[in-house]
N, C-alpha and C positions, 0 to 999 in steps of 0.2 A: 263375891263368891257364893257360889248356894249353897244353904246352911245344912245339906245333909253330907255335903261331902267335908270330912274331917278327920284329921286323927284317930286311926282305925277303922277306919271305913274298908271294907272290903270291896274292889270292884271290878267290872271287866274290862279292857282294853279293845275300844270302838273302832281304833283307825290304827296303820302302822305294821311293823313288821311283825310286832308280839301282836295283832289281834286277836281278839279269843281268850289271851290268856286271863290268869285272876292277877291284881296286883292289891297290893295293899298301901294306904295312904301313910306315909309317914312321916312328909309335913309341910304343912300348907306355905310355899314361898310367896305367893300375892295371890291378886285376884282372876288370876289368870293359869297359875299355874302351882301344880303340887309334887311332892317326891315320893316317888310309888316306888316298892320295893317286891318282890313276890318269887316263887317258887323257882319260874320259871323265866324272868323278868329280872334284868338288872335294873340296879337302882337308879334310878335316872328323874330328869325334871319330866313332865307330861303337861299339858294342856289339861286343864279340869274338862274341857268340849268334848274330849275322846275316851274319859271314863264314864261307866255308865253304871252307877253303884247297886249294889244288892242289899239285901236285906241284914246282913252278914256284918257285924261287927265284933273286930278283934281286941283283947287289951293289951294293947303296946303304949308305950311311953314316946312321945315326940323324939327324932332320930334312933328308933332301937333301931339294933342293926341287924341285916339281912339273919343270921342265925335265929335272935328273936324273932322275926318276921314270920319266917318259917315254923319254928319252936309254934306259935301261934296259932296258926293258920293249922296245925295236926299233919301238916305235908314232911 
């Protein structure tokens, strides 16, 4: 896993139907793949190869849930 993408990580959506949008990390299931949760993005598994993280880190707790996520995020 690359060590910048983690819990709270803010990032964008590289490939897929949501491209473009923002997702937020919220929790790492291997090294291949993580649970993004975001405004506009259901919660789902993702590919860490398709996010492409920003500078932007949120504080959420490992599985908060989409209301947190948002609550976060100021969306």
């Amino acid at each position: 896993m690359k060590k910048f993408l983690h819990i709270g990580r803010v990032c964008k959506k590289k490939r897929g139907k949501e491209r473009g949008k923002i997702a937020v990390i919220v929790d790492i299931i291997d090294e291949n793949y993580a649970l993004v949760d975001g405004p506009e993005i259901k919660r789902r598994r993702c590919n860490l190869g398709h996010l492409e993280p920003t500078e932007k880190i949120v504080d959420i707790k490992k599985g908060a849930s989409h209301e947190e996520v948002v609550k976060a995020l100021g969306a």
